[in-house]
C-alpha positions as a Markdown table, in Angstrom:
| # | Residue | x | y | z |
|---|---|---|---|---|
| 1 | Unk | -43.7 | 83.3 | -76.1 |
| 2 | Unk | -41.3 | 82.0 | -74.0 |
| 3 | Unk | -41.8 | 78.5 | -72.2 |
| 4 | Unk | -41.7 | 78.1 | -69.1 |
| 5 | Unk | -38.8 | 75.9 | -68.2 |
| 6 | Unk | -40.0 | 72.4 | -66.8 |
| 7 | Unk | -39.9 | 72.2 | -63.0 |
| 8 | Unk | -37.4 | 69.3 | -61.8 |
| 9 | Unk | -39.2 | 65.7 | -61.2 |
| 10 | Unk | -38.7 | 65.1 | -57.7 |
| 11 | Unk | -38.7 | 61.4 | -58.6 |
| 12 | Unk | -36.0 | 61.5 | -61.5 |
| 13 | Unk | -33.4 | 63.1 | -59.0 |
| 14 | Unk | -30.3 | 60.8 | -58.0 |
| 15 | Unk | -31.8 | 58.7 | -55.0 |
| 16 | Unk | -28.9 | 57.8 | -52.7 |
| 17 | Unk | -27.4 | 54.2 | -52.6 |
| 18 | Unk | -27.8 | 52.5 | -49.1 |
| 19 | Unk | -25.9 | 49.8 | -48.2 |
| 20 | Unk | -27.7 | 46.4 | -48.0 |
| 21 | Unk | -27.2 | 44.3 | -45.0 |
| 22 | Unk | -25.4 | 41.7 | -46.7 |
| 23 | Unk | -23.6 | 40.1 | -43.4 |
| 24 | Unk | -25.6 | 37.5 | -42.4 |
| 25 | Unk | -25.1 | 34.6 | -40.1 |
| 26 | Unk | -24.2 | 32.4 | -42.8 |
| 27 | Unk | -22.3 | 34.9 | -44.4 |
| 28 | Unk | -20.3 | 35.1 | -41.4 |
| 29 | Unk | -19.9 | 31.2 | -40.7 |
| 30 | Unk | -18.7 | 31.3 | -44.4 |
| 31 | Unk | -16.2 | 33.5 | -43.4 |
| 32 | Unk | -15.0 | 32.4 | -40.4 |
| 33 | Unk | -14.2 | 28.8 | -42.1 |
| 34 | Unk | -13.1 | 30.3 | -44.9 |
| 35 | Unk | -10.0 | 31.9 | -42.3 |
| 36 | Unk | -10.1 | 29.3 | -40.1 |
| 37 | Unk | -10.8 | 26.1 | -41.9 |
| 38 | Unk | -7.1 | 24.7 | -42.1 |
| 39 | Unk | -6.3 | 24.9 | -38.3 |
| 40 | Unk | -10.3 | 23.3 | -37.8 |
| 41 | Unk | -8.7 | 20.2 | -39.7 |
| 42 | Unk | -5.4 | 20.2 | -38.1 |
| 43 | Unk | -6.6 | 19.9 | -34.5 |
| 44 | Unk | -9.4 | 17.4 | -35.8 |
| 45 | Unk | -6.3 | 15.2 | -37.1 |
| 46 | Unk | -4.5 | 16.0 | -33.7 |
| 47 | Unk | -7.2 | 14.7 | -32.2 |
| 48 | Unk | -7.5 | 11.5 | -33.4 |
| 49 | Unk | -4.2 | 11.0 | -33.7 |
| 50 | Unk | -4.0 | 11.5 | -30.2 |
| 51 | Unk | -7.0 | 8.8 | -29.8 |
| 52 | Unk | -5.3 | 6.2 | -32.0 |
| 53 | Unk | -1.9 | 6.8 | -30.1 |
| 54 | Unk | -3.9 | 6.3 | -26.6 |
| 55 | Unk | -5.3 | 3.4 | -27.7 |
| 56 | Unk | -2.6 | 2.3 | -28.9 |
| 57 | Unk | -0.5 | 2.6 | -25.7 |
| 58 | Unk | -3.3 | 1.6 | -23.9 |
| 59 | Unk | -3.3 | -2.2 | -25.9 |
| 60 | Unk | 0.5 | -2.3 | -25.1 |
| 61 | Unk | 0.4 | -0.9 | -21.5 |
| 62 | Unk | -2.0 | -4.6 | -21.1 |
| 63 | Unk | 0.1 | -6.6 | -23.5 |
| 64 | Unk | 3.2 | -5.9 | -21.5 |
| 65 | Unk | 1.3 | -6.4 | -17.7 |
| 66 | Unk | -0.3 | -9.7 | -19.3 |
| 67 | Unk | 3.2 | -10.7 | -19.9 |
| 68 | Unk | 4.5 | -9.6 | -16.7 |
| 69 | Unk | 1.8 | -11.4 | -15.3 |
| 70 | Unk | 2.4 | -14.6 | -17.2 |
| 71 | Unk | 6.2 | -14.4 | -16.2 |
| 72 | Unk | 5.7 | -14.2 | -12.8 |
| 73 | Unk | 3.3 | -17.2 | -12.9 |
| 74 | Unk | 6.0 | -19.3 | -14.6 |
| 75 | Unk | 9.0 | -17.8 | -12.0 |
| 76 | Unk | 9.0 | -21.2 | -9.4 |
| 77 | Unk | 11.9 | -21.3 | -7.8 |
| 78 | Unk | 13.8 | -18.4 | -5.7 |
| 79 | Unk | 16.5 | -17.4 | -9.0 |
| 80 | Unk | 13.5 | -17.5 | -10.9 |
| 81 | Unk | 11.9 | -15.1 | -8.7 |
| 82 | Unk | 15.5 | -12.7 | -8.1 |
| 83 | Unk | 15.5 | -12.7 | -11.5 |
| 84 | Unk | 12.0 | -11.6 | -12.0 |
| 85 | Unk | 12.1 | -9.2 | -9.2 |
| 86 | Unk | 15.6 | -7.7 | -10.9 |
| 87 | Unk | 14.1 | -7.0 | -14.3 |
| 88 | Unk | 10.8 | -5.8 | -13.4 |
| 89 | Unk | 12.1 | -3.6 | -10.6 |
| 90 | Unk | 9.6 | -1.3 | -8.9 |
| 91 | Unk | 6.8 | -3.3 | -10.5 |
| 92 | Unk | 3.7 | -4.4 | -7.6 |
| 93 | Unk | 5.0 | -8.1 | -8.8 |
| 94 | Unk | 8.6 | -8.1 | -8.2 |
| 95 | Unk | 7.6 | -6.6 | -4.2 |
| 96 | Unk | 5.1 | -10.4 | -4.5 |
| 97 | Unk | 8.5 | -12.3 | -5.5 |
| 98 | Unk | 10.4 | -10.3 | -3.0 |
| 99 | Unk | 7.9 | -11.3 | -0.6 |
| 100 | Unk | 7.6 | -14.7 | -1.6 |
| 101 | Unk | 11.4 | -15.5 | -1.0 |
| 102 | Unk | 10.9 | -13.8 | 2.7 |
| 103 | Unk | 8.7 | -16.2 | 3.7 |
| 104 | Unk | 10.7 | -18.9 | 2.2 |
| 105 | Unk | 13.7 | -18.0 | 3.9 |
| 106 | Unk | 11.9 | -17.7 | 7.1 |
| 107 | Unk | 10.3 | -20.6 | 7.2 |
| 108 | Unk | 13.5 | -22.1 | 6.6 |
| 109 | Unk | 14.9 | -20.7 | 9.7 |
| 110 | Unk | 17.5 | -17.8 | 7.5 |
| 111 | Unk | 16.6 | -15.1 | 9.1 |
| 112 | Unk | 19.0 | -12.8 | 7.8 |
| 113 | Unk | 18.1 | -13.6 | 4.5 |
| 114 | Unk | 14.3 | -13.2 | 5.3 |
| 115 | Unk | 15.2 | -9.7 | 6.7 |
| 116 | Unk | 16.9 | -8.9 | 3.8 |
| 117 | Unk | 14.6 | -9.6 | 1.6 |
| 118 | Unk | 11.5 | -8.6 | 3.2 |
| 119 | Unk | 13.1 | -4.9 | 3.5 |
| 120 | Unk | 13.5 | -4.9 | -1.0 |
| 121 | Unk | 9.7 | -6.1 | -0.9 |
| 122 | Unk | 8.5 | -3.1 | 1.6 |
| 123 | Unk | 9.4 | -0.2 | -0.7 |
| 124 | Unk | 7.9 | -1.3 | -3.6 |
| 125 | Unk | 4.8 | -2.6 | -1.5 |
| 126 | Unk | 4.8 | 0.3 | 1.0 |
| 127 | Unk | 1.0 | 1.2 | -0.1 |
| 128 | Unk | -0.2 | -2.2 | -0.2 |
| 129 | Unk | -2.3 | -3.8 | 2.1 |
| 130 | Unk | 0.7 | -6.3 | 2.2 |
| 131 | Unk | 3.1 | -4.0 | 3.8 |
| 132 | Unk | 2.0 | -4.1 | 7.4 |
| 133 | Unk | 2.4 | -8.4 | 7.0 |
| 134 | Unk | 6.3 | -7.4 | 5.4 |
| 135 | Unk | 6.7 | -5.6 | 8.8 |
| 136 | Unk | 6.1 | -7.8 | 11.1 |
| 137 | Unk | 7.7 | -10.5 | 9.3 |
| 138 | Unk | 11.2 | -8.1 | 9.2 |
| 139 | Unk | 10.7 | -7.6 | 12.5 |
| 140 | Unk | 10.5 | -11.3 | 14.0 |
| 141 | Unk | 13.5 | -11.6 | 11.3 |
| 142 | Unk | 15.5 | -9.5 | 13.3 |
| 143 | Unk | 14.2 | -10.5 | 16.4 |
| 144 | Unk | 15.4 | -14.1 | 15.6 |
| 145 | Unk | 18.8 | -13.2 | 13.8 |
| 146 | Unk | 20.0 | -11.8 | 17.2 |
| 147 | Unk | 19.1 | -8.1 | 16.4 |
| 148 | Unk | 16.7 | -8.3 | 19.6 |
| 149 | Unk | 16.8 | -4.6 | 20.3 |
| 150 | Unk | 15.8 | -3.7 | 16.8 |
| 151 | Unk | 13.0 | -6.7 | 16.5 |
| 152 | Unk | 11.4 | -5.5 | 19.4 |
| 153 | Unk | 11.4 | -2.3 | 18.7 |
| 154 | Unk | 10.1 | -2.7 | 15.5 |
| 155 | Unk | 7.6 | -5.1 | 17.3 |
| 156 | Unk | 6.4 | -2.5 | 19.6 |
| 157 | Unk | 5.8 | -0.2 | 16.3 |
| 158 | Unk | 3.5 | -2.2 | 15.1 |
| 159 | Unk | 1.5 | -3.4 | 18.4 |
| 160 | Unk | 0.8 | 0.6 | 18.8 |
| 161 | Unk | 0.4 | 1.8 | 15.4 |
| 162 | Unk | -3.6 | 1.9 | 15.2 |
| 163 | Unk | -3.4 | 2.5 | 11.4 |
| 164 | Unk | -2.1 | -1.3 | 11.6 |
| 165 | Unk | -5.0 | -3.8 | 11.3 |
| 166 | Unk | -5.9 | -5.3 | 14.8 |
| 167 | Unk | -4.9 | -8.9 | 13.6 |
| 168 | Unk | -1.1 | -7.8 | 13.1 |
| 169 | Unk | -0.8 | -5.8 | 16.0 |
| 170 | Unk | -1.7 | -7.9 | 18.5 |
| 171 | Unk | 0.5 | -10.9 | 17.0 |
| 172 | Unk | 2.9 | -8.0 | 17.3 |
| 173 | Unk | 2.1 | -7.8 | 20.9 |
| 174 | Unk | 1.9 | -11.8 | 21.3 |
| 175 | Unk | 5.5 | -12.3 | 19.9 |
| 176 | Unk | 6.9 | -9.3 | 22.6 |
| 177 | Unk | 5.6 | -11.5 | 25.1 |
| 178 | Unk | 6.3 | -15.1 | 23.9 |
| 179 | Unk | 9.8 | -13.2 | 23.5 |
| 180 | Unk | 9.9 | -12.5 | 27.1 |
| 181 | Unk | 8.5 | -15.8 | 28.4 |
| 182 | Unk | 11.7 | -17.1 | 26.4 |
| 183 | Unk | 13.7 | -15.0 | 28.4 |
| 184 | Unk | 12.0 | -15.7 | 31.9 |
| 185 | Unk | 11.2 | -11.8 | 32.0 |
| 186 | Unk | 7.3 | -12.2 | 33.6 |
| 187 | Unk | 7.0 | -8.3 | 34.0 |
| 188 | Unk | 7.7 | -7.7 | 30.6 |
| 189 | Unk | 5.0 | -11.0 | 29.3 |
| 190 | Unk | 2.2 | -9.4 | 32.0 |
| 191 | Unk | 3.2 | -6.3 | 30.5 |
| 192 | Unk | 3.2 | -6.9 | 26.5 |
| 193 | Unk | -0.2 | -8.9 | 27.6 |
| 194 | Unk | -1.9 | -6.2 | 28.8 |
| 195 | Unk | -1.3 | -4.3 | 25.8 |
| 196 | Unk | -2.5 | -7.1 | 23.8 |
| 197 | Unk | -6.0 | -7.1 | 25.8 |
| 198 | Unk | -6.2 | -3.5 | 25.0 |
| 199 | Unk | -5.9 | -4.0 | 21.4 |
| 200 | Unk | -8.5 | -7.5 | 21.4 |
| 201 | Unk | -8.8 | -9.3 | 23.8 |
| 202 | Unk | -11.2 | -11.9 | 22.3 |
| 203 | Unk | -8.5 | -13.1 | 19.4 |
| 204 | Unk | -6.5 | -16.2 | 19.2 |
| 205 | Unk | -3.7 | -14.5 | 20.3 |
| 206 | Unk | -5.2 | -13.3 | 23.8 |
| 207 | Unk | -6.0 | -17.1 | 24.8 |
| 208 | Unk | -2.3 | -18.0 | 24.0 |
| 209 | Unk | -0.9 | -14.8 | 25.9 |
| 210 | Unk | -2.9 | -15.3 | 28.7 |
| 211 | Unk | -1.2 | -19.1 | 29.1 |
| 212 | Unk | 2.0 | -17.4 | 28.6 |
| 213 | Unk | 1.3 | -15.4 | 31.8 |
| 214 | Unk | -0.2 | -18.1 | 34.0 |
| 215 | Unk | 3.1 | -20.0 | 33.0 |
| 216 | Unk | 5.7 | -17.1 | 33.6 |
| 217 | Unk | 6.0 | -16.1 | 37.1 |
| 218 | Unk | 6.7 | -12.7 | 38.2 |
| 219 | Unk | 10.1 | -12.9 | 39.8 |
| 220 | Unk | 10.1 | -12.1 | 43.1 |
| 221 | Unk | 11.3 | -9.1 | 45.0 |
| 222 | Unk | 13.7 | -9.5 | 48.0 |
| 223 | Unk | 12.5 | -7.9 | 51.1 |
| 224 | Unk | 13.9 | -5.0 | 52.9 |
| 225 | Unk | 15.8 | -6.1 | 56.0 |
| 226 | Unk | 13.6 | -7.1 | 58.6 |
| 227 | Unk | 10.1 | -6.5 | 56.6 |
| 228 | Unk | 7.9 | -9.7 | 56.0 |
| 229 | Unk | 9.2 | -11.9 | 52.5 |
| 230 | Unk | 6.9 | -10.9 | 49.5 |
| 231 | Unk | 5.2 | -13.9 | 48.4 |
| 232 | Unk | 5.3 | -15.2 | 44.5 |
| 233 | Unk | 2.3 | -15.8 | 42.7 |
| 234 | Unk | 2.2 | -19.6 | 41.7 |
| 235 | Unk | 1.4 | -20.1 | 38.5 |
| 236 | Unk | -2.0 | -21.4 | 37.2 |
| 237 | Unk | -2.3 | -25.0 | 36.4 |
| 238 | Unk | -2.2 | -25.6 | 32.7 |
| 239 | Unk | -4.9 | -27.8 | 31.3 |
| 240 | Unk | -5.2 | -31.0 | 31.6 |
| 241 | Unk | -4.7 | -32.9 | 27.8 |
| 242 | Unk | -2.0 | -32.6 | 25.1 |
| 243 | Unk | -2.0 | -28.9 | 24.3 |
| 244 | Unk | 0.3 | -28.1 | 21.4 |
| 245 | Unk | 1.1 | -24.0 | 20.8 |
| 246 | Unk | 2.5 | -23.3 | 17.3 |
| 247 | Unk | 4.1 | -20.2 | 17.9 |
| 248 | Unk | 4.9 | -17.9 | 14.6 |
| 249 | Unk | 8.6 | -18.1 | 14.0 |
| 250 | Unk | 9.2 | -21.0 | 16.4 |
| 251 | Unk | 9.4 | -24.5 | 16.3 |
């Protein structure tokens, strides 16, 4: 009898392998550090490297103004202050000691030294709030080392720049016209007056103008042949008491 041959077990055959899903999240983080780990540490080391050099500079940077600061303080007469100004050139400070030996100079009546010096101090003070006061103290400098044409012009810069604060321009304007009263010129005092008013005419500077003009006549105008004579204003009355005017720049 033959047997019949055993019918294959569906369940012994050869099942097929299928991959497992093996990349996981942390599988992958492991991976990435594991390619990337090295440059992670290097820019980490950059990075505080970079921190401890900034702070670093940073402590130096205000060592080195702190000193600056403290050498300034100590600089009391004017080759003190050259000398500071030279070797801290372009620094905020060396435009003060610039400055500084400007108004000395001036005050002192050497106006071409004032000049001078207040035109090293406006370049490194240009975007100060200082520089508009440099100005006007270059331009009475010039006014009052002979250089009339160029004071006044510079003068009349000022009095109509309307970025300039109010206070400068109309001491600008003033000094125009206390430069004309000097000069007997009453068109140009009513004139530089005027433009003062326009500017403020409730300052300091507008009382003193306005005297100016009551004490500078216009002068007068000789008539055409046979037409009437123009009559002069006469000047206001000045007021009665010891009235003293201190006029920038003047005695």
């Amino acid at each position: 009898m033959i047997t019949p041959a055993t019918p294959p077990n569906p369940k012994s055959a050869a099942t097929p392998v299928v991959p497992h899903p093996v990349d996981s999240f942390a599988e992958k983080l492991h991976q990435f550090w594991q390619r990337n780990s090295s440059a992670f540490l290097i820019g980490c080391i950059l990075v505080l490297v970079g921190i401890f050099a900034r702070g670093g500079y940073d402590y130096y940077a205000r060592q080195r103004e702190d000193g600056i600061k403290r050498e300034f303080a100590l600089a009391s007469t004017p080759d003190q202050l050259k000398a500071f100004a030279a070797a801290h050139e372009g620094h905020v400070l060396a435009g003060v000691a610039w400055l500084t030996l400007a108004d000395d100079a001036f005050k002192a009546g050497n106006y071409a030294e004032a000049m001078a010096d207040y035109d090293k101090a406006l370049p490194v003070l240009k975007d100060n709030p200082l520089a508009g006061r440099i100005k006007l103290g270059a331009a009475m400098a010039r006014l009052l080392s002979g250089q009339a044409a160029e004071g006044e012009s510079a003068l009349n810069q000022i009095a109509d720049d309307t970025n300039q604060l109010k206070g400068l321009r109309v001491e600008a304007a003033y000094q125009l016209a206390s430069h004309a009263a000097d000069a007997g010129k009453g068109e140009d005092v009513q004139k530089y007056t005027a433009k003062l008013m326009q500017i403020d005419g409730t300052s300091v500077w507008a009382q003193r103008a306005m005297m100016l003009r009551a004490n500078t006549p216009v002068a007068a105008v000789a008539p055409a042949a046979g037409s009437a004579p123009v009559p002069t204003a006469t000047p206001a009355a000045a007021p009665a008491g010891d009235i003293s005017i201190k006029i920038p720049g003047k005695n």
